[in-house]
MILOLUM-334534 format. One record per residue: x, y, z of N, C-alpha, C, O in turn; residue number from 1. Coordinates in pm, whole numbers, plus 32768, in hexadecimal, padded with zeros to 4 digits. Atoms other than C-alpha are relative to their C-alpha. Layout:
! residues N
{n.x X; n.y Y; n.z Z; ca.x X; ca.y Y; ca.z Z; c.x X; c.y Y; c.z Z; o.x X; o.y Y; o.z Z; num NUM}
...
This chain:
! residues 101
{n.x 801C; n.y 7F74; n.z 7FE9; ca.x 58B7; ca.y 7BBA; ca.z D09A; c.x 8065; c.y 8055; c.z 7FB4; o.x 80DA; o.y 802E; o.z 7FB3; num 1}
{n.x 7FD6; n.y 7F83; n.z 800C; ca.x 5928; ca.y 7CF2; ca.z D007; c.x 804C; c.y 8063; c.z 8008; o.x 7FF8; o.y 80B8; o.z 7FE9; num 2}
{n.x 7FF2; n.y 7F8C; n.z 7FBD; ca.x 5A06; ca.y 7E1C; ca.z D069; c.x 8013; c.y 8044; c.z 7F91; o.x 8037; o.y 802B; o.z 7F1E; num 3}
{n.x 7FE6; n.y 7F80; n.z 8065; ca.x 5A09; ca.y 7F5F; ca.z CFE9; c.x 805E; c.y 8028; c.z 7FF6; o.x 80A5; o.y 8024; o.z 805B; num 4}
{n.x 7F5C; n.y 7FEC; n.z 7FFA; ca.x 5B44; ca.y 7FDA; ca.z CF65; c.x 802B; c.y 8078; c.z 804C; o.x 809C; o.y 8073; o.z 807C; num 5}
{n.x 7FE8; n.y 7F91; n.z 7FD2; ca.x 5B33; ca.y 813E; ca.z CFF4; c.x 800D; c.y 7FE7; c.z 80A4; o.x 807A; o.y 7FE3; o.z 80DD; num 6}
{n.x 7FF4; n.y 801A; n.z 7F6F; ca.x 5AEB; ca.y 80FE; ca.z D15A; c.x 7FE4; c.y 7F59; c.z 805F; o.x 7FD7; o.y 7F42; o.z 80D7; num 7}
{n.x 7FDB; n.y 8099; n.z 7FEF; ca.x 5AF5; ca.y 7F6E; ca.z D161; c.x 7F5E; c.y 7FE7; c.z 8093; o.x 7F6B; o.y 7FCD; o.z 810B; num 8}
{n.x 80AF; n.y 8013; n.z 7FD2; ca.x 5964; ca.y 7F4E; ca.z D1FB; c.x 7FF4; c.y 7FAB; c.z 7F9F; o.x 801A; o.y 7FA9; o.z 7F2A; num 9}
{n.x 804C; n.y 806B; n.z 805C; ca.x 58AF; ca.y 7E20; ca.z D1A5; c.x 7FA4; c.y 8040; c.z 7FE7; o.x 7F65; o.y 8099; o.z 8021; num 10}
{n.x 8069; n.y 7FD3; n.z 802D; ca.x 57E0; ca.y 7E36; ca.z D0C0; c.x 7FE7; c.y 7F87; c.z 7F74; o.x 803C; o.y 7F4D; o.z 7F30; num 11}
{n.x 8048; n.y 807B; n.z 8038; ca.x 56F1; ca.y 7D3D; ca.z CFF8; c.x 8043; c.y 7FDE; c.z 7F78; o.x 8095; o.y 802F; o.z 7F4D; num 12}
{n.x 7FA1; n.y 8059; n.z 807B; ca.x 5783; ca.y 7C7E; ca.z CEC8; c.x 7FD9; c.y 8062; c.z 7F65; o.x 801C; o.y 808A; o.z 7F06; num 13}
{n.x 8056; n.y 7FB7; n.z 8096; ca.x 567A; ca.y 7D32; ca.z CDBD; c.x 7FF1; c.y 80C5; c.z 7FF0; o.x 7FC1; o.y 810D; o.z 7F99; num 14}
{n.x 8020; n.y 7F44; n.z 7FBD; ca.x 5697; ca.y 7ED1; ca.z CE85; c.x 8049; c.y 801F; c.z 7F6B; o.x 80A7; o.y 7FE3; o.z 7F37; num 15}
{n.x 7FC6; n.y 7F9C; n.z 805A; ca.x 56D5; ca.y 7FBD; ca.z CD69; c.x 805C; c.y 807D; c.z 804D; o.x 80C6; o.y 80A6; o.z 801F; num 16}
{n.x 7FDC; n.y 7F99; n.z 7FAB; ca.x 571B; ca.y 80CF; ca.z CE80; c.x 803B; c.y 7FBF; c.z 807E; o.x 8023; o.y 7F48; o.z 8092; num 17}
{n.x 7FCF; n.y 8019; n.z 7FA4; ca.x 57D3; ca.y 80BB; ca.z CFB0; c.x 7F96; c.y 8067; c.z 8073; o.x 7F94; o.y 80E2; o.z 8076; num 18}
{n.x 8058; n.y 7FAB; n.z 7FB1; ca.x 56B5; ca.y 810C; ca.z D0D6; c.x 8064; c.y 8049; c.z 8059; o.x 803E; o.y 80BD; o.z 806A; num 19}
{n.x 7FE8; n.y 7FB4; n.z 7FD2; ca.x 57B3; ca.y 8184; ca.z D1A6; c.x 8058; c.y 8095; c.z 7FD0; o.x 803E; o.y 8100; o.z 8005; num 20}
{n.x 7FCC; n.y 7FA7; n.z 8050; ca.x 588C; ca.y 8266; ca.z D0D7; c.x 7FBF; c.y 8056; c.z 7F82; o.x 7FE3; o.y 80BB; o.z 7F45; num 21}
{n.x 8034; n.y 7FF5; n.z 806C; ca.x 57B1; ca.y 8277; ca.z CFE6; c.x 8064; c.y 800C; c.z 7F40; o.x 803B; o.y 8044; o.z 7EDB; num 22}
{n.x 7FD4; n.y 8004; n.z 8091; ca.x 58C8; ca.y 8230; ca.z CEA9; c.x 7FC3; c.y 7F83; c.z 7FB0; o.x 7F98; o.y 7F16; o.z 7FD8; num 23}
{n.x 801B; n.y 8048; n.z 8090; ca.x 587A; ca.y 8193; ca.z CD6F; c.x 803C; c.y 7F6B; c.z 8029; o.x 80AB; o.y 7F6D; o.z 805E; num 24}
{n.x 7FA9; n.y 8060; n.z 801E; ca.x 58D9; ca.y 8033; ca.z CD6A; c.x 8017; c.y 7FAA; c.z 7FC8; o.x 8072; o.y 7F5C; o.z 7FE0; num 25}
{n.x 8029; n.y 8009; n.z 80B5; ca.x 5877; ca.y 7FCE; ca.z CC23; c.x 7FC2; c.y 8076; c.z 7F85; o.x 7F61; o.y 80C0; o.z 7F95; num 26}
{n.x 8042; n.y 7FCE; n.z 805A; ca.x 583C; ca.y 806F; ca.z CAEF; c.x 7F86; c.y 7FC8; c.z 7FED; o.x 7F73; o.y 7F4F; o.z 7FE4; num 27}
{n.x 8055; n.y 8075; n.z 8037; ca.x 56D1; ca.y 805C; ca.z CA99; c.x 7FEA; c.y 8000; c.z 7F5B; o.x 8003; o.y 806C; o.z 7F27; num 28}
{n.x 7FE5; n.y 800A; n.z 809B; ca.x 56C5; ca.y 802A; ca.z C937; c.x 7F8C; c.y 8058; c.z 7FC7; o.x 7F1F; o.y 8023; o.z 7FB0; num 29}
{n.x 806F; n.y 7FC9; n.z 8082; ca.x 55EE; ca.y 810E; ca.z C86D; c.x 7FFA; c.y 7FE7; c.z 7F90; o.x 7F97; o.y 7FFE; o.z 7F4A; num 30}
{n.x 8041; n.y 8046; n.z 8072; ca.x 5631; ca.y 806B; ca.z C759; c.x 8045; c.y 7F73; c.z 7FBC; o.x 80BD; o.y 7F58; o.z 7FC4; num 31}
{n.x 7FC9; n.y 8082; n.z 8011; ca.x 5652; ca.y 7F14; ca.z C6C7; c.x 807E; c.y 7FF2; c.z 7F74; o.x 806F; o.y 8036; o.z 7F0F; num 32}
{n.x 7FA1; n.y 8027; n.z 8064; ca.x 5799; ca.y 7E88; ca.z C5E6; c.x 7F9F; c.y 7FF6; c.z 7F7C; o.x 7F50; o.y 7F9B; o.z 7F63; num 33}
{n.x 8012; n.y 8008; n.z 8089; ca.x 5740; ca.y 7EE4; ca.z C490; c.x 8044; c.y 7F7A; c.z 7FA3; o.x 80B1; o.y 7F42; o.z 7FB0; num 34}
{n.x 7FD9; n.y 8041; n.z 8045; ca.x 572A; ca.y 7E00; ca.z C380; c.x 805D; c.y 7FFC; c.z 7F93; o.x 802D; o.y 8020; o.z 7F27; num 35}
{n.x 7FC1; n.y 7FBB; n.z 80A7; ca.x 5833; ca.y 7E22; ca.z C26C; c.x 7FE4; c.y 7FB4; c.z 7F99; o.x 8036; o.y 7FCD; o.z 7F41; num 36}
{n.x 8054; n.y 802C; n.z 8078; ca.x 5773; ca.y 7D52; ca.z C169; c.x 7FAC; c.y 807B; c.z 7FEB; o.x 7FCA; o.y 80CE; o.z 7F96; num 37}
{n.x 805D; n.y 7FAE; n.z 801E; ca.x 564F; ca.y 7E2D; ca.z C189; c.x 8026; c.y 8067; c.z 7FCE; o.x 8001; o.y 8098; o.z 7F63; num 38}
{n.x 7FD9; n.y 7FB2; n.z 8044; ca.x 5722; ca.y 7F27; ca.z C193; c.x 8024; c.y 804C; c.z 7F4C; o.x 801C; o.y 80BB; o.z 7F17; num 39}
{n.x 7FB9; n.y 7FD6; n.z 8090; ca.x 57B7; ca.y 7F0A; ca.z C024; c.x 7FA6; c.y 7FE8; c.z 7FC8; o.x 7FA9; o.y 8025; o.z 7F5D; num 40}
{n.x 8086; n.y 8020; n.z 8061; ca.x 5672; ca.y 7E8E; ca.z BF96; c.x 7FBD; c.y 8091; c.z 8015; o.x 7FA3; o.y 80D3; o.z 7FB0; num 41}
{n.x 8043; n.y 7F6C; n.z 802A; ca.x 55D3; ca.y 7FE1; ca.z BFF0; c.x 804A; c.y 8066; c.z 7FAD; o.x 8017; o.y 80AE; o.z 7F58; num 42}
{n.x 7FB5; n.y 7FAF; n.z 8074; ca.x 56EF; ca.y 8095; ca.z BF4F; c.x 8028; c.y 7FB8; c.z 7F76; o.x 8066; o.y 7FF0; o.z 7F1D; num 43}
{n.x 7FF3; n.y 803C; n.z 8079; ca.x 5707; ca.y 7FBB; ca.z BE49; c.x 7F85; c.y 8061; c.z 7FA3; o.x 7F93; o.y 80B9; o.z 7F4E; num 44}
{n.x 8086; n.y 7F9A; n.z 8049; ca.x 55A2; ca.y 804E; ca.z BDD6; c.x 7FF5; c.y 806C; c.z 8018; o.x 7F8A; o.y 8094; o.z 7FEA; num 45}
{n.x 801F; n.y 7F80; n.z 7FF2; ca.x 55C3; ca.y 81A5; ca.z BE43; c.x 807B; c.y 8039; c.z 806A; o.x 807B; o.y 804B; o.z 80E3; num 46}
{n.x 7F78; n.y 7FD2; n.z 7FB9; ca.x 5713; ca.y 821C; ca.z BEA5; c.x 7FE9; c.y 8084; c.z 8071; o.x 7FAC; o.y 80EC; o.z 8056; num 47}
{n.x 7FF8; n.y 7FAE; n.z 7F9D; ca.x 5743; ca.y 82D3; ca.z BFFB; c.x 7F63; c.y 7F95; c.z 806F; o.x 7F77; o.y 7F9E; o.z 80E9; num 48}
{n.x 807A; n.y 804F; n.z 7FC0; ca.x 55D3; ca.y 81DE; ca.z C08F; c.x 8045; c.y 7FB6; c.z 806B; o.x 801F; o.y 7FC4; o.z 80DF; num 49}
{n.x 7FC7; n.y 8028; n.z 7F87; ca.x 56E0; ca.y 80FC; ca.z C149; c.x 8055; c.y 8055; c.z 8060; o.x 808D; o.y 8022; o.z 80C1; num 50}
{n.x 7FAB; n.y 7FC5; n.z 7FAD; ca.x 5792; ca.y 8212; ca.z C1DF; c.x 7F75; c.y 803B; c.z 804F; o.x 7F9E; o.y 806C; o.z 80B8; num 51}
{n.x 8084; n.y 7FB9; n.z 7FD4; ca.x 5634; ca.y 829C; ca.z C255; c.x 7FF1; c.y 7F6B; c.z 807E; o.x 8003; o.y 7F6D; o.z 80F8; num 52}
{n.x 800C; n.y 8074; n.z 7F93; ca.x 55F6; ca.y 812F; ca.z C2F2; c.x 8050; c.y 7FFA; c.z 8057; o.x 8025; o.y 7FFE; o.z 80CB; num 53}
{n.x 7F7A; n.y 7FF3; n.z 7FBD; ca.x 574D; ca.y 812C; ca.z C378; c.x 7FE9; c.y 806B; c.z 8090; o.x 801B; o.y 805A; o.z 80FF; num 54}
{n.x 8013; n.y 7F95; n.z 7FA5; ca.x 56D6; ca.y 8262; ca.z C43F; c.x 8027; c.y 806F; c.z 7FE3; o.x 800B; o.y 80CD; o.z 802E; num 55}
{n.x 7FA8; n.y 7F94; n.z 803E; ca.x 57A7; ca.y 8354; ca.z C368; c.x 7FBB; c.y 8046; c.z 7FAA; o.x 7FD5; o.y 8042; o.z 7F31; num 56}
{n.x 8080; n.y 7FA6; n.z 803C; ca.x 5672; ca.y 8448; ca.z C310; c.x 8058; c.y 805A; c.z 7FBD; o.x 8035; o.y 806B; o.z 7F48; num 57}
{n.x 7FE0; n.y 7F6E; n.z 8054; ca.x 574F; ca.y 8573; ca.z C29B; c.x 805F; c.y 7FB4; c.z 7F85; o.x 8049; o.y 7FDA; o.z 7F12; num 58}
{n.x 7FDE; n.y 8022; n.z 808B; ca.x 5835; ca.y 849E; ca.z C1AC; c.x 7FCB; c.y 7FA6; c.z 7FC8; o.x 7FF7; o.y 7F83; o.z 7F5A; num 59}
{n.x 806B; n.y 8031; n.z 8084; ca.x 5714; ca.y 83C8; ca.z C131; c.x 7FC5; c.y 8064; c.z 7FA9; o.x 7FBC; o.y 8048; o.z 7F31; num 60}
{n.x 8008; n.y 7FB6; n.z 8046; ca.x 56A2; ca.y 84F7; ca.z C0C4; c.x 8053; c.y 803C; c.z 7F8D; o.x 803B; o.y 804C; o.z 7F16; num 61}
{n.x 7FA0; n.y 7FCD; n.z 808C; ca.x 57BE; ca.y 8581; ca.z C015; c.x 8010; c.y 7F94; c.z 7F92; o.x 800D; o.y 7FBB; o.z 7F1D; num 62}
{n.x 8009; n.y 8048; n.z 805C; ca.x 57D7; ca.y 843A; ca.z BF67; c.x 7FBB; c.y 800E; c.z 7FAA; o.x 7FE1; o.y 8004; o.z 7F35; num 63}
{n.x 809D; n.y 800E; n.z 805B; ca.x 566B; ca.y 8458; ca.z BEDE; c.x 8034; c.y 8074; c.z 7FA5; o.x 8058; o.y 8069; o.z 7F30; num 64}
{n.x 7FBD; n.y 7FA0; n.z 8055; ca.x 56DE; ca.y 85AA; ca.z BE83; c.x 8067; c.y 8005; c.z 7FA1; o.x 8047; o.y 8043; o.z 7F3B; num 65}
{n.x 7F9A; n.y 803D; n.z 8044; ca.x 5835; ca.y 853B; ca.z BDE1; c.x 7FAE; c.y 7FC7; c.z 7F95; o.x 7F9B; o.y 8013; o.z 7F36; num 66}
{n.x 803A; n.y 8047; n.z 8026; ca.x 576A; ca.y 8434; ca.z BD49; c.x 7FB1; c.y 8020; c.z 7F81; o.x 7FB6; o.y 7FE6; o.z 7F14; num 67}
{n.x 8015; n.y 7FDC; n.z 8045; ca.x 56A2; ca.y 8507; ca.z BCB7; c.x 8037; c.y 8047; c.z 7FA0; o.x 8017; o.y 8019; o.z 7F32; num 68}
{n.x 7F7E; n.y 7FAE; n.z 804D; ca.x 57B7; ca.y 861E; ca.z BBFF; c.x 801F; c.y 7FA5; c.z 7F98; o.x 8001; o.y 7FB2; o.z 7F21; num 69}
{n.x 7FCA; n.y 8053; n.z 8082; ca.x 585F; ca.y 84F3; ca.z BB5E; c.x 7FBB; c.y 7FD9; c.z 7FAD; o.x 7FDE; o.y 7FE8; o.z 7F38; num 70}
{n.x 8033; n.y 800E; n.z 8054; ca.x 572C; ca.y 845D; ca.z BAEA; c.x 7FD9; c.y 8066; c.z 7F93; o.x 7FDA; o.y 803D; o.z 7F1E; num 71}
{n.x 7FDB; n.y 7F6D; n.z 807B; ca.x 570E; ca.y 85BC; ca.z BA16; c.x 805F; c.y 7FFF; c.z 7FCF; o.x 8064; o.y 8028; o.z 7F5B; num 72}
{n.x 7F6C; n.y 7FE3; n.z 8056; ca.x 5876; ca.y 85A9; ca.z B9D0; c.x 801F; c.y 7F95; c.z 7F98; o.x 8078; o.y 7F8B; o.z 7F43; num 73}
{n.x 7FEC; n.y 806E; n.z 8073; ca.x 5838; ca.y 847C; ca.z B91C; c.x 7FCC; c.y 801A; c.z 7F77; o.x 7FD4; o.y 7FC9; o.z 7F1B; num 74}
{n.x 8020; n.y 7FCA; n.z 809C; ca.x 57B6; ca.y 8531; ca.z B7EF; c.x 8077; c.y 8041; c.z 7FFB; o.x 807A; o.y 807B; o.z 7F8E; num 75}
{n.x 7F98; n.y 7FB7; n.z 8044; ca.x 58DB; ca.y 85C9; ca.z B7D0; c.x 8080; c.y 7FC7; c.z 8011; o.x 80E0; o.y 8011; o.z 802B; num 76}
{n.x 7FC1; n.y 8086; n.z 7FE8; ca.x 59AA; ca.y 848A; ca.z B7EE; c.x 804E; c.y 7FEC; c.z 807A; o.x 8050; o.y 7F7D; o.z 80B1; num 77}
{n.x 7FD4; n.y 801E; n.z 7FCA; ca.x 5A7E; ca.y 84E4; ca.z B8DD; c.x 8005; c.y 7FDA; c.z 808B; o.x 8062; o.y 7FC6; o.z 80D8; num 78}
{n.x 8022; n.y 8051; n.z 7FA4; ca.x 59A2; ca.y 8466; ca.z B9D4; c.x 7FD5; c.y 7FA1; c.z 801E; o.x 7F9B; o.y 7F80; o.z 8086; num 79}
{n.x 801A; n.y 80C1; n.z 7FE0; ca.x 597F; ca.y 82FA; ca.z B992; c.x 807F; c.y 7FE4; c.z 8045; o.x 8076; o.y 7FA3; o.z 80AD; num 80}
{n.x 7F7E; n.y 804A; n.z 7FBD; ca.x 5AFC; ca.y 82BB; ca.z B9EF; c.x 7FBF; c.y 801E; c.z 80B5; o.x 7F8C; o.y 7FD2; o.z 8108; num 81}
{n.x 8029; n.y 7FAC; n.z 7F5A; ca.x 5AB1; ca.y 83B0; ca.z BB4A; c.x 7FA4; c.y 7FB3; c.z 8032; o.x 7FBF; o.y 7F71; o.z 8096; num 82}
{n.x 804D; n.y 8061; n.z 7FA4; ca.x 5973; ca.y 82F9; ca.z BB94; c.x 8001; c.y 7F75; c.z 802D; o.x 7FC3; o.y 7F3A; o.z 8085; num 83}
{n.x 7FD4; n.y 80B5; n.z 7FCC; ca.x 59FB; ca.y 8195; ca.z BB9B; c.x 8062; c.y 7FF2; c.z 806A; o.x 8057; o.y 7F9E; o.z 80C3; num 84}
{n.x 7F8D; n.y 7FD3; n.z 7F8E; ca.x 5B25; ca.y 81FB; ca.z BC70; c.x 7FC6; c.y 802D; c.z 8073; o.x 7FF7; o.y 8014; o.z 80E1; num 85}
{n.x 8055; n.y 7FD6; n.z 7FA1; ca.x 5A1B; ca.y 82A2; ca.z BD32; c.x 7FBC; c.y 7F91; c.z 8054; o.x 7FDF; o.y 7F65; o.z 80C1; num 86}
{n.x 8023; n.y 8099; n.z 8002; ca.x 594D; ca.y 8178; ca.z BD37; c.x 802A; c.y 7FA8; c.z 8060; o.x 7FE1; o.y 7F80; o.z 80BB; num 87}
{n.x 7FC6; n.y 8065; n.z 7FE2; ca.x 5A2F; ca.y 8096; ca.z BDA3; c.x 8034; c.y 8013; c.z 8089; o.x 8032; o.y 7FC0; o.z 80E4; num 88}
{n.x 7FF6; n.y 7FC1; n.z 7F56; ca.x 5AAA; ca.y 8183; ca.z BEDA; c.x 7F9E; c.y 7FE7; c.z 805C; o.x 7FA2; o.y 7FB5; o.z 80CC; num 89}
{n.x 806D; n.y 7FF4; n.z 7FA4; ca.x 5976; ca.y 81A6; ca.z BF43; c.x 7FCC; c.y 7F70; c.z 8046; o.x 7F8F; o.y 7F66; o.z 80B1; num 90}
{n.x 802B; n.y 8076; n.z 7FAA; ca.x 5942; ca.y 8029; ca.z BF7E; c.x 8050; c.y 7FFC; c.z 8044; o.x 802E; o.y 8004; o.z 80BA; num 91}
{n.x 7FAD; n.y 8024; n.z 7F93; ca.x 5A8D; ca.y 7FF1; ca.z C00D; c.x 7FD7; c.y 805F; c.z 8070; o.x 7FCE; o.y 8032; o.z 80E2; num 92}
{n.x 801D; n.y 7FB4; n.z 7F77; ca.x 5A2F; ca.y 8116; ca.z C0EE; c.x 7F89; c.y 7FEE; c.z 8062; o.x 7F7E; o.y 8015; o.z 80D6; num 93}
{n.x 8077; n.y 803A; n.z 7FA2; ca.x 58F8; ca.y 8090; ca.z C16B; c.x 8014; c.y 7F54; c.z 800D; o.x 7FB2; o.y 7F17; o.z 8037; num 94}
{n.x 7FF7; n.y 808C; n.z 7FE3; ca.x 5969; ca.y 7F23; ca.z C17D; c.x 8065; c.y 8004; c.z 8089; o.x 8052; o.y 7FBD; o.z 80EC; num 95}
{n.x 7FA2; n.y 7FF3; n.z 7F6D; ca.x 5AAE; ca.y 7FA5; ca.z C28A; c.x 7FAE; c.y 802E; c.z 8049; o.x 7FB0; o.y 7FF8; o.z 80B8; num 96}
{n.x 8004; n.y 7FA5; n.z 7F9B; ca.x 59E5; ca.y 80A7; ca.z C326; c.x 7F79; c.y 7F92; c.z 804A; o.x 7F42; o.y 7FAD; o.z 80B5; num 97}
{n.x 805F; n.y 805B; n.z 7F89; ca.x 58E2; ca.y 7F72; ca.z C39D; c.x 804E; c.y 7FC8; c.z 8041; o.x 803E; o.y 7FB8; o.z 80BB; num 98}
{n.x 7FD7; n.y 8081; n.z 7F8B; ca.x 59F4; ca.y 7E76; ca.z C3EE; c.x 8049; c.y 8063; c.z 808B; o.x 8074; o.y 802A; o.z 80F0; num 99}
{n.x 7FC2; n.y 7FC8; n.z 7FA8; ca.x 5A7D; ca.y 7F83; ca.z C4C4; c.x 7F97; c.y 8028; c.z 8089; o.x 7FB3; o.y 803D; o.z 80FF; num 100}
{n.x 807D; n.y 7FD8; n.z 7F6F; ca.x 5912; ca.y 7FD4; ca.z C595; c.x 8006; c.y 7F7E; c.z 8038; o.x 7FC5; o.y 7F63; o.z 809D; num 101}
């Protein structure tokens, strides 16, 4: 059996809630441990995609955005160096930000 930590009532092995107190006594998960393979494979092909998977909607976006700038800046060379440096952030940043969900 069980007790709840707040007011030490049994309570069943699997309770999310505590019936008498009613506290929490598990997180329930809304969402599952991200992959960080997948992760870097989507940003591999389209920088800012694993930060989107990741769950990180507003700086997958800016990535895409980023993403895009440099690819323009690469006519004017000095955005091939920028976009590989870019690049390369962007996986490490979606390969931590899974092993960390």
């Amino acid at each position: 059996m069980k007790y709840c930590p707040a007011c030490r009532a049994k309570v069943k092995p699997n309770a999310v809630v505590c019936v008498k107190c009613g506290i929490e006594l598990k997180r329930r998960s809304s969402h599952q441990k991200k992959s960080s393979g997948i992760a870097v494979i989507l940003s591999f092909f389209i920088p800012g995609l694993g930060q989107i998977y990741n769950g990180q909607i507003g700086k997958g976006i800016l990535f895409i955005i980023l993403s895009g700038i440099l690819t323009l800046l690469m006519f004017v060379l000095i955005g091939i160096p920028l976009y590989i440096i870019f690049w390369v952030y962007n996986l490490y940043d979606a390969y931590k930000t899974a092993e960390r969900s």
